[in-house]
N, C-alpha and C positions, 0 to 999 in steps of 0.2 A: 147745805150750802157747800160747792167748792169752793176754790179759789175764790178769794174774795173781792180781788182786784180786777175785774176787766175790761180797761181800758187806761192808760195812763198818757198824757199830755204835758208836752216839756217848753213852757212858750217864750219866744225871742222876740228881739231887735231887730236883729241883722239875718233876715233869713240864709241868704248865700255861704255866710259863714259859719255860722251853725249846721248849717247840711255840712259843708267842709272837715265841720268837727268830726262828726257823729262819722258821718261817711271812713275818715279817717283811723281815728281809734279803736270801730269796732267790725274796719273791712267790710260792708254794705252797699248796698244802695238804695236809699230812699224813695218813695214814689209819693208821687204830687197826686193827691185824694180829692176830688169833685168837692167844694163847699160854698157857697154863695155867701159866708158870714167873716169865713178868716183864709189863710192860705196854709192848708195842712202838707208836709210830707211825712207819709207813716213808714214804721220802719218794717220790714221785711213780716209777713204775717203767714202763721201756720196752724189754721183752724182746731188739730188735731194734737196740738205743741203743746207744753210746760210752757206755763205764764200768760202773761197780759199783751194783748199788742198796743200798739200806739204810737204818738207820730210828736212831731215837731211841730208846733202851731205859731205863727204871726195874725195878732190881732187888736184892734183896734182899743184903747183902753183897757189894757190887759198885761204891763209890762213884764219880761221877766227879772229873775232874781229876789223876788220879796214872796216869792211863796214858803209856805215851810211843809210843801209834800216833800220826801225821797225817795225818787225811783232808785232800785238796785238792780242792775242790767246782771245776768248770769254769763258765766265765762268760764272757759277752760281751767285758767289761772289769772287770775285777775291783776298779780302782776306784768301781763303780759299788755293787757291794754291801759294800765297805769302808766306803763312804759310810753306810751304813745301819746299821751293828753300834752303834754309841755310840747314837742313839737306842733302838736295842732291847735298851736295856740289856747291852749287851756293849762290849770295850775291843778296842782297836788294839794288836796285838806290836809288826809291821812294817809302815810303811805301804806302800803297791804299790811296788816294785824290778823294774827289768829283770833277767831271767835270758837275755839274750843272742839267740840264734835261739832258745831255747823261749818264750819270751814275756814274762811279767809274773805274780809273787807278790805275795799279802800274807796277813801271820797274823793273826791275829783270836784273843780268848778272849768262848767264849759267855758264858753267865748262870751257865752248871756252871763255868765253871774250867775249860772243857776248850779248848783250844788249837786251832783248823781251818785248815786255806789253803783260800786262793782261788787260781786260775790263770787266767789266758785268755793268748791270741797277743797280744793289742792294748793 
């Protein structure tokens, strides 16, 4: 087995503000995915890449904020997009911690209530 993650789903309320976030903090742009069930936009995907892809979903009975998955987005320095979540309307859990030789956390909650990490080595 590789990776054992492929595919991850972060789902909202308010979609407009949500992309706003995302778009924001991690310099992006989102693209709106064909779905006849919910209104997906996935974030930037690179078939041949490190990690999972996956998108930002609004769907009908499906709120977000009460899930207990955590996606950890990878970054440079992850202080770098910690830095950027309170302007884009989102709040700080934790701010960046060393986790030792795997590098540097910090949890973040978007605009949904829903809870993400960040990673990087640095």
């Amino acid at each position: 087995m590789g990776n054992p993650a492929g595919w991850f789903e972060i789902h909202v309320q308010d979609m407009p503000r949500a992309k706003a976030f995302y778009e924001a903090v991690f310099g992006v742009q989102l693209t709106l995915l064909d779905s006849p069930e919910a209104e997906l936009w996935a974030f930037p995907m690179q078939a041949e890449a490190y990690g999972a892809p996956g998108a930002l979903v609004k769907m009908q009975g499906f709120p977000s904020g009460g899930n207990s998955v955590l996606v950890y987005f990878s970054c440079a320095d992850c202080a770098v997009q910690a830095g950027k979540v309170e302007a884009a309307g989102g709040r700080i859990q934790k701010p960046r911690m060393s986790i030792g030789q795997y590098g540097h956390i910090a949890r973040v909650f978007d605009t949904e209530g829903n809870m993400i990490g960040l990673h990087s080595m640095q």
